[in-house]
N, C-alpha and C positions, 0 to 999 in steps of 0.2 A: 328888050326891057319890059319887064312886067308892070302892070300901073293894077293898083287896088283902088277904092273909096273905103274912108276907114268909118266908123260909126263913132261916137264920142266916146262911147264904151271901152272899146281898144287905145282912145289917149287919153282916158282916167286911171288905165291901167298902167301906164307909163309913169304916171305920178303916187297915186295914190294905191295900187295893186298890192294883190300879194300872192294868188297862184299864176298868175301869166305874168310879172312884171320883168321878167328877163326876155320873155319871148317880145312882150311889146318893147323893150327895150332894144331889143336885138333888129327888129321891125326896121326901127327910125336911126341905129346906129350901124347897121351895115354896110356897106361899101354899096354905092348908090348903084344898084341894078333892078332899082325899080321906079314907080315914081305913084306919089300917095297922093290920093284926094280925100278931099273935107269939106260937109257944106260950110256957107263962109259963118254961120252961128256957133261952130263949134266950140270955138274961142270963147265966147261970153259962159256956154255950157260949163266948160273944163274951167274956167274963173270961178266960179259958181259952187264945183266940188272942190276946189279950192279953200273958198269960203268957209262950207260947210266944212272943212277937216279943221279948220281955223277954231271957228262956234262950240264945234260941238264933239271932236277927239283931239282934242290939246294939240293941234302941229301950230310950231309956232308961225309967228306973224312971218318972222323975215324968213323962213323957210316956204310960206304960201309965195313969197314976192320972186324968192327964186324961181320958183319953178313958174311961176308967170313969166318970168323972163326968158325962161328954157322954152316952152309953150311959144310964144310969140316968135322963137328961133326954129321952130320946129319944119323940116323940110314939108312942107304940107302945100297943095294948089288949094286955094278955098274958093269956090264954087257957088254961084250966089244960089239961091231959092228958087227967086222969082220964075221964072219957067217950070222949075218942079212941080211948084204947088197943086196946079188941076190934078198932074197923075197922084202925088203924094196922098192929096184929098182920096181918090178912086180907094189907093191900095187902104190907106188906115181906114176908114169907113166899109169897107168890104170883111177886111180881116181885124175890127178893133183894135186895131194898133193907131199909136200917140202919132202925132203929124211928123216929132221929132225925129223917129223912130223911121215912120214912112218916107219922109224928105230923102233919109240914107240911101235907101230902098231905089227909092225914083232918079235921083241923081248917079246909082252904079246903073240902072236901066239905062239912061242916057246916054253914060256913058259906054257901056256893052263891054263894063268890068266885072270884076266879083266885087263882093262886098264882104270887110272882117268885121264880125261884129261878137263881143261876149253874151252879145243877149239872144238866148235861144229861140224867145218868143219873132223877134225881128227875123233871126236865124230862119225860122219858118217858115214865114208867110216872104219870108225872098224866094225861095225854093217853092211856094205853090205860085208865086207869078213869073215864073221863072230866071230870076236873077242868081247867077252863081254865088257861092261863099269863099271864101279861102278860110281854113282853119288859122287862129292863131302860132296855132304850135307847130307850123308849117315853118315858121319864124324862131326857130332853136338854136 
């Protein structure tokens, strides 16, 4: 069985998407031969873009609620921080990447997975500390 850490990026796309949302979709609904990690913030993250498609691109209210609901269903291990942190600290402060960004980074290091993420910037700087990627569209 394969295990990824997924970056928030890849379950915004599951919601909110629209060039990879079959693939992220495909990710979380395939027949379980893998097993997905998440830091345990992701949630409030993914609430958040929630929020914002609420605010400020007309999704309606009780469609934010659903997929909150789907979200908190989501097969995902959530993964606290707290031990992250110091290395998360090193990699974004090395490579000016956001802590949120880094914590992904630090947590697929720990665990000696790949990391999916849509953000190429993160994409990067995993790949110069050596942490592997899995492409999304590995997930077709």
């Amino acid at each position: 069985m394969a295990s990824y850490v997924l970056d928030s990026s890849v379950i915004a796309e599951y919601f909110v998407g629209t060039v990879f949302i079959a693939h992220a979709r495909n990710l979380f609904q395939s027949p379980r031969t893998h097993t997905l990690y998440a830091v345990d913030f992701c949630r409030v993250e993914i609430a958040n873009v929630l929020w914002k498609y609420v605010r400020n691109f007309g999704m309606e209210e009780q469609a934010a609620y659903q997929a909150l609901t789907v979200l908190l269903r989501l097969p995902l291990r959530h993964e606290s921080v707290h031990q992250l942190l110091p290395r998360a600290m090193t990699v974004g402060l090395a490579n000016t990447l956001s802590m949120y960004d880094s914590v992904a980074i630090a947590l697929a290091e720990s665990l000696a997975i790949p990391l999916i993420t849509l953000d190429e910037k993160q994409q990067r700087v995993a790949a110069a500390v050596g942490v592997a990627t899995t492409p999304i569209t590995d997930f077709a």
